[in-house]
Z-matrix of the N, CA and C atoms (Angstrom, degrees):
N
C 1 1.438
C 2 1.536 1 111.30
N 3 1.498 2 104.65 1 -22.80
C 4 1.956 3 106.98 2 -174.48
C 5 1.296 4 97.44 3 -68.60
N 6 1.311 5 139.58 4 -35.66
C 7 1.544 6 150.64 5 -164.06
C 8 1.482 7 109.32 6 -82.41
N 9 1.350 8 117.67 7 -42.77
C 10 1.773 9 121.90 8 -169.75
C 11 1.609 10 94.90 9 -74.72
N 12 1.520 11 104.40 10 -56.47
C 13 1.463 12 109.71 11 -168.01
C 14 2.129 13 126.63 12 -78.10
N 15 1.595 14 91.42 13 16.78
C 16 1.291 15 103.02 14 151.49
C 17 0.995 16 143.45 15 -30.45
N 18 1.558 17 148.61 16 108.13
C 19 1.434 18 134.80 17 179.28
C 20 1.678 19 124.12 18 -78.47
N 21 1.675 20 99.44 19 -36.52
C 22 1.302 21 109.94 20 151.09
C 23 1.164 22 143.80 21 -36.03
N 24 1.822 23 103.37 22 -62.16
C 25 1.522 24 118.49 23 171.01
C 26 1.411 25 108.02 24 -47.91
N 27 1.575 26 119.06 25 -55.15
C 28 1.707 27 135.98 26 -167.66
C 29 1.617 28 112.38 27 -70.02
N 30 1.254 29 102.92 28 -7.50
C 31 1.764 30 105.12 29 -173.66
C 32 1.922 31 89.44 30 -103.47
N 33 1.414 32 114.53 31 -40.75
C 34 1.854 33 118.79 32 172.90
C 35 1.527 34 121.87 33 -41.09
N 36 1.565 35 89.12 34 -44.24
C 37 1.353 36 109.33 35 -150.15
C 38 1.838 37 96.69 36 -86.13
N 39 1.611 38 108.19 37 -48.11
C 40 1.838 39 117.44 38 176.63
C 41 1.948 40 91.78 39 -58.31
N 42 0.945 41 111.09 40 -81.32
C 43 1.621 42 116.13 41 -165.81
C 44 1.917 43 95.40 42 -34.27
N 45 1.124 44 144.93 43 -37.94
C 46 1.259 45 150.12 44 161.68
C 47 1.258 46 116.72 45 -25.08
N 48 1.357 47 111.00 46 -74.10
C 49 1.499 48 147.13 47 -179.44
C 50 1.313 49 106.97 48 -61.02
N 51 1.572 50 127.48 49 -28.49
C 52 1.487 51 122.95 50 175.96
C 53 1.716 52 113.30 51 -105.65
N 54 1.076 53 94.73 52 16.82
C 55 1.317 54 96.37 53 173.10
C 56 1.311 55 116.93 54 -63.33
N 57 1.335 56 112.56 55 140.35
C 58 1.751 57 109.94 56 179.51
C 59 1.508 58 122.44 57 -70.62
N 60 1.412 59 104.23 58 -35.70
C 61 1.541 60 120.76 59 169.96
C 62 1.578 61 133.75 60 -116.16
N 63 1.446 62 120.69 61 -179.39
C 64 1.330 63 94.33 62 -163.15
C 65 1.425 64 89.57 63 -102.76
N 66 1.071 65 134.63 64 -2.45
C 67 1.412 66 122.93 65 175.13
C 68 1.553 67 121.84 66 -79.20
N 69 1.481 68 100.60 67 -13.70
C 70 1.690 69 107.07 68 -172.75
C 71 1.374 70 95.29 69 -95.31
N 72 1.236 71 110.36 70 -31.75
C 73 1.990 72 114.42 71 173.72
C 74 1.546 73 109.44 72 -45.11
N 75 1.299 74 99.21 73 -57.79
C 76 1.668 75 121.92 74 -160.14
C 77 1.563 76 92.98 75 -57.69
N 78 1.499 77 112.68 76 -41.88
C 79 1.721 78 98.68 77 -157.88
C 80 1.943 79 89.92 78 -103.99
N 81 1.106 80 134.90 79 26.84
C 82 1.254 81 122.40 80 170.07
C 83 1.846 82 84.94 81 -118.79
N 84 1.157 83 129.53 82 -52.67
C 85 1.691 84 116.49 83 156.04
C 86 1.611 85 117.78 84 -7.04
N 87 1.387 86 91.18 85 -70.55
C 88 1.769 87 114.92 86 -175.68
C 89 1.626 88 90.82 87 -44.21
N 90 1.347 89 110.63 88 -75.12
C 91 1.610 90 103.73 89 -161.43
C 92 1.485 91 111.07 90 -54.69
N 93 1.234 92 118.95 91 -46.49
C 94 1.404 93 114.51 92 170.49
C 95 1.441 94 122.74 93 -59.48
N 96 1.071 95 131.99 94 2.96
C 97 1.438 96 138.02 95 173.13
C 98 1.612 97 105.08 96 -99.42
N 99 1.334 98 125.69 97 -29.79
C 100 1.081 99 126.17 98 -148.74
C 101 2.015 100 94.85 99 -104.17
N 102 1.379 101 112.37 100 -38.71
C 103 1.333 102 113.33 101 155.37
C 104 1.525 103 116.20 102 -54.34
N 105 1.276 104 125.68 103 -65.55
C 106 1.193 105 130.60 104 -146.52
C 107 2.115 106 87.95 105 -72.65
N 108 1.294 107 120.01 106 -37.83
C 109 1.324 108 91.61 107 -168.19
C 110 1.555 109 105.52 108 -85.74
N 111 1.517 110 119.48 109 -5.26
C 112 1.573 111 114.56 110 176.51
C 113 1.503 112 109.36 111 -76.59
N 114 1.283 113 107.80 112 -21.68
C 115 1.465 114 104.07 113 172.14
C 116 2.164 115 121.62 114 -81.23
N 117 1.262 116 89.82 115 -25.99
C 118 1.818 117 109.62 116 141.14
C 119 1.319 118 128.00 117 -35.40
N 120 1.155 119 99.14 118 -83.81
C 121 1.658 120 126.41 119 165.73
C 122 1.071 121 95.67 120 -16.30
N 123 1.677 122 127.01 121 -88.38
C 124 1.003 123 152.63 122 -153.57
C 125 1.263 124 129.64 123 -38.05
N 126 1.546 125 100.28 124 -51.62
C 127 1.695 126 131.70 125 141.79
C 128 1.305 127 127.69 126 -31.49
N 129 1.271 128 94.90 127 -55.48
C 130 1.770 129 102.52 128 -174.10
C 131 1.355 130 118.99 129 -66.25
N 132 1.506 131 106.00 130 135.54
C 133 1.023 132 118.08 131 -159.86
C 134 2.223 133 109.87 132 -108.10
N 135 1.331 134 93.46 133 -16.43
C 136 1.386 135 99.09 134 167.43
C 137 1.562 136 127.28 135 -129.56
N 138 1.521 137 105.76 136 151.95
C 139 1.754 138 91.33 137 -175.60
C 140 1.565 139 120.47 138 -54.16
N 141 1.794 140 115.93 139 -24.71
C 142 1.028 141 129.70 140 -155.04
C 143 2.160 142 102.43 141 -64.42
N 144 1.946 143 79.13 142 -36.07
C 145 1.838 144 92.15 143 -152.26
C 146 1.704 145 88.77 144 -81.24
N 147 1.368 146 124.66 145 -22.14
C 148 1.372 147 133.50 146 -178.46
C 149 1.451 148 109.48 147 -67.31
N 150 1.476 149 120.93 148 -36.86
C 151 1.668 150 121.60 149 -160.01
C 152 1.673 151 86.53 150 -92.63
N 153 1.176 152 121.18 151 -45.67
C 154 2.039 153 127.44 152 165.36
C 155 1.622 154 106.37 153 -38.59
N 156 1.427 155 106.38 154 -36.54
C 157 2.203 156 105.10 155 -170.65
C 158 1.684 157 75.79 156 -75.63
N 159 1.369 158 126.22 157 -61.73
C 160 1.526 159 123.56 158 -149.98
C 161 1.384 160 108.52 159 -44.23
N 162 0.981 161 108.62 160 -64.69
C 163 1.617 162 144.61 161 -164.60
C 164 2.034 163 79.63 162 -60.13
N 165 1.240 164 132.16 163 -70.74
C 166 1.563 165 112.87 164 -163.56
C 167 1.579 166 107.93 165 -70.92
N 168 1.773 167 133.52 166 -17.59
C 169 1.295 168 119.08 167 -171.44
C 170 1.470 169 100.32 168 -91.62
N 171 1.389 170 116.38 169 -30.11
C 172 1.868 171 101.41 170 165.18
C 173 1.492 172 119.07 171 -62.90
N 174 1.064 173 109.08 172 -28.34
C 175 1.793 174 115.03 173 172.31
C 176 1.584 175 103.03 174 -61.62
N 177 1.485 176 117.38 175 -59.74
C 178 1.603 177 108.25 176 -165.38
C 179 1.831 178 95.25 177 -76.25
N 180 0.852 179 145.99 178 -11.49
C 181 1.673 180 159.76 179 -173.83
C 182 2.359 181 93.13 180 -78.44
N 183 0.748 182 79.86 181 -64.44
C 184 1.800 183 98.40 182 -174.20
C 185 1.523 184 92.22 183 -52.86
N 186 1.171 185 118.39 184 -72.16
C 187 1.492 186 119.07 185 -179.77
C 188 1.691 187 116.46 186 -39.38
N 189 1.456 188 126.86 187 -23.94
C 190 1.077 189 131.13 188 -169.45
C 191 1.524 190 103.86 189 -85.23
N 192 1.115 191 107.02 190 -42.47
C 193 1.492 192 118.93 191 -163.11
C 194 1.935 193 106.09 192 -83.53
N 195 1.702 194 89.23 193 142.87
C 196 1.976 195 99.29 194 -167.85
C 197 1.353 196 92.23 195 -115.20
N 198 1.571 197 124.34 196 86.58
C 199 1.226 198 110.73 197 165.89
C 200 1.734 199 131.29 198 -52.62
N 201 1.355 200 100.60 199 -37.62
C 202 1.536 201 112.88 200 -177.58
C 203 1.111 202 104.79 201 -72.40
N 204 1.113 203 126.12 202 -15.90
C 205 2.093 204 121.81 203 -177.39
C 206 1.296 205 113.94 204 -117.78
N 207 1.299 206 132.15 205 -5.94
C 208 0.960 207 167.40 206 157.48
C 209 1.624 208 149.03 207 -105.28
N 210 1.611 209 104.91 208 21.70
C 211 1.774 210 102.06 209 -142.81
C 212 1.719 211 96.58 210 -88.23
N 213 1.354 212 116.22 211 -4.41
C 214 1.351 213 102.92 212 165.35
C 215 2.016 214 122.95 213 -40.21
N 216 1.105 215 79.98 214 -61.64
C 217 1.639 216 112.35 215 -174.54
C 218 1.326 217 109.50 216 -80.53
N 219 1.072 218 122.17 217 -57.49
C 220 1.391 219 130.20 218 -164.71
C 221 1.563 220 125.64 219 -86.46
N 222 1.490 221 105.46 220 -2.07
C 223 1.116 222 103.75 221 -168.56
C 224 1.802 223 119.20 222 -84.84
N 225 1.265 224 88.12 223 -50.86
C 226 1.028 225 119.40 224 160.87
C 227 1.724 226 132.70 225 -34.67
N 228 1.772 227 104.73 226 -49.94
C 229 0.871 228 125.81 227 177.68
C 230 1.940 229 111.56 228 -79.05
N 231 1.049 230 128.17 229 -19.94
C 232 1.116 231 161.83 230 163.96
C 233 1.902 232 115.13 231 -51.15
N 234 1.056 233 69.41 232 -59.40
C 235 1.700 234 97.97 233 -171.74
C 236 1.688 235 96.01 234 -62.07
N 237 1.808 236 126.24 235 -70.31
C 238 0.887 237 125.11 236 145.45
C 239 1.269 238 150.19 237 -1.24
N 240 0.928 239 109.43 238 -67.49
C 241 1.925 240 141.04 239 170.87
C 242 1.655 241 104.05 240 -57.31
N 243 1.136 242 99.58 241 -63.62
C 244 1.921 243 106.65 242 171.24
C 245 0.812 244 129.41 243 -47.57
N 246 1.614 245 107.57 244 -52.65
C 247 1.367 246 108.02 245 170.70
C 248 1.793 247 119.56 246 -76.15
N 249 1.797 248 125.08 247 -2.60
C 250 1.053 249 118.00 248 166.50
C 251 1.325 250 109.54 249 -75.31
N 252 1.036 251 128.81 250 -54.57
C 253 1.295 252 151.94 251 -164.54
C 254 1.692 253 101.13 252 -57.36
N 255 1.283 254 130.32 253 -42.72
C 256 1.539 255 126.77 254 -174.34
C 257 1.638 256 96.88 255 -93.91
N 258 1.172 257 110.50 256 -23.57
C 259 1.545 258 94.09 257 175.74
C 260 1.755 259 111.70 258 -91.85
N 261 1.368 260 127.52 259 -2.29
C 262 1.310 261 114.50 260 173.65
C 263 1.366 262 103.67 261 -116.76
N 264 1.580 263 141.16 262 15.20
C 265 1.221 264 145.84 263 127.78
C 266 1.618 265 128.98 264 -60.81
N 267 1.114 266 117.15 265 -37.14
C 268 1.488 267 138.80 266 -174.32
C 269 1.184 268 95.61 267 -76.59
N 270 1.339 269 146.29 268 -50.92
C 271 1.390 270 140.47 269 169.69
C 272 1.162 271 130.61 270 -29.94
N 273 1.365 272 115.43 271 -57.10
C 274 1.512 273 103.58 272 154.79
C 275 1.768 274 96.49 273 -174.96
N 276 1.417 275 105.94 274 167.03
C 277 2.128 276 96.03 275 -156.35
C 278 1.514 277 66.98 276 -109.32
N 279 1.590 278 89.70 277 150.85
C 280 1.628 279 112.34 278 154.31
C 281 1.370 280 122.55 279 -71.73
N 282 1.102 281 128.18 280 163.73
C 283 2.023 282 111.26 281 165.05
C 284 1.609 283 97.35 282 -90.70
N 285 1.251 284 137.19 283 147.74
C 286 1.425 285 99.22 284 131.06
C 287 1.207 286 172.55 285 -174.55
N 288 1.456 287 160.42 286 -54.45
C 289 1.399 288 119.46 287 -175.80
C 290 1.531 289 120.68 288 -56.56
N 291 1.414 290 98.11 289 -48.99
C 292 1.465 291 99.98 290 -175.50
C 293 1.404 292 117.39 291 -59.36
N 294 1.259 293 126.96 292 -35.71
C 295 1.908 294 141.58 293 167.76
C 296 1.739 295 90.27 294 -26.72
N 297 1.798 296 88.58 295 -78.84
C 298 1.612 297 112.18 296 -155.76
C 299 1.536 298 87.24 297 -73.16
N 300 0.983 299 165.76 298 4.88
C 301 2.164 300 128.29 299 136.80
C 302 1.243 301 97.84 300 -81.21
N 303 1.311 302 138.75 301 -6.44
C 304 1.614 303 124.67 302 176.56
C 305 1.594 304 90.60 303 -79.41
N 306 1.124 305 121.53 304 -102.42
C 307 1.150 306 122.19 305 -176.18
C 308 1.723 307 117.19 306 -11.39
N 309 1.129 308 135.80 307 -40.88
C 310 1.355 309 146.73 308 -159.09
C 311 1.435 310 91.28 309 -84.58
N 312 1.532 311 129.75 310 -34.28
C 313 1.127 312 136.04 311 158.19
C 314 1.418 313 127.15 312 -49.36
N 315 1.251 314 103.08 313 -63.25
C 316 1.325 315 104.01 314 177.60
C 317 1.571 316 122.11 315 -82.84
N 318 1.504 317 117.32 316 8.38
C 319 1.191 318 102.36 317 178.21
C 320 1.408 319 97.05 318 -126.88
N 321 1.413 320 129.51 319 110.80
C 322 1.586 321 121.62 320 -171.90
C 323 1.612 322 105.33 321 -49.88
């Protein structure tokens, strides 16, 4: 609830949304992605649940970025991101919640 009920996050996220263009959206997105998962981070209490934040803020980061309309800049950055994102997924998958109380069930 300390994370949703942010004033920061909610002031990132409005200034986003009023952006005039989509390129100023995309990079006030960026900053708001990059707060909201350091304040994640912060939280986390295991490497496992930390390499899971990594692995989802290069995913919402990737989504921002237009390599084809953009590939000066973006391509590059792209390239990057993918490869964070498949290498801190591949490590090992979480279950989850509902997985892990099944399992917790079935295994006394």
């Amino acid at each position: 609830m300390r994370i949703r009920n942010d004033e920061d996050l909610h002031a990132l996220k409005a200034t986003a949304f009023k952006a005039p263009t989509d390129l100023e959206r995309r990079h006030w997105l960026k900053s708001y992605y990059e707060l909201y998962f350091k304040k994640l981070r912060a939280l986390a209490t295991t490497p496992d649940l930390k390499a899971y934040l990594d692995a989802q803020e290069a995913s919402r980061k990737l989504s921002l970025l237009q390599p084809r309309v953009r590939h000066e800049s973006d391509e590059a950055e792209a390239a990057v991101l993918a490869r964070a994102g498949a290498a801190a997924t591949a490590s090992k998958a979480l279950p989850t919640p509902v997985q892990a109380r099944a399992s917790e069930a079935v295994h006394p």
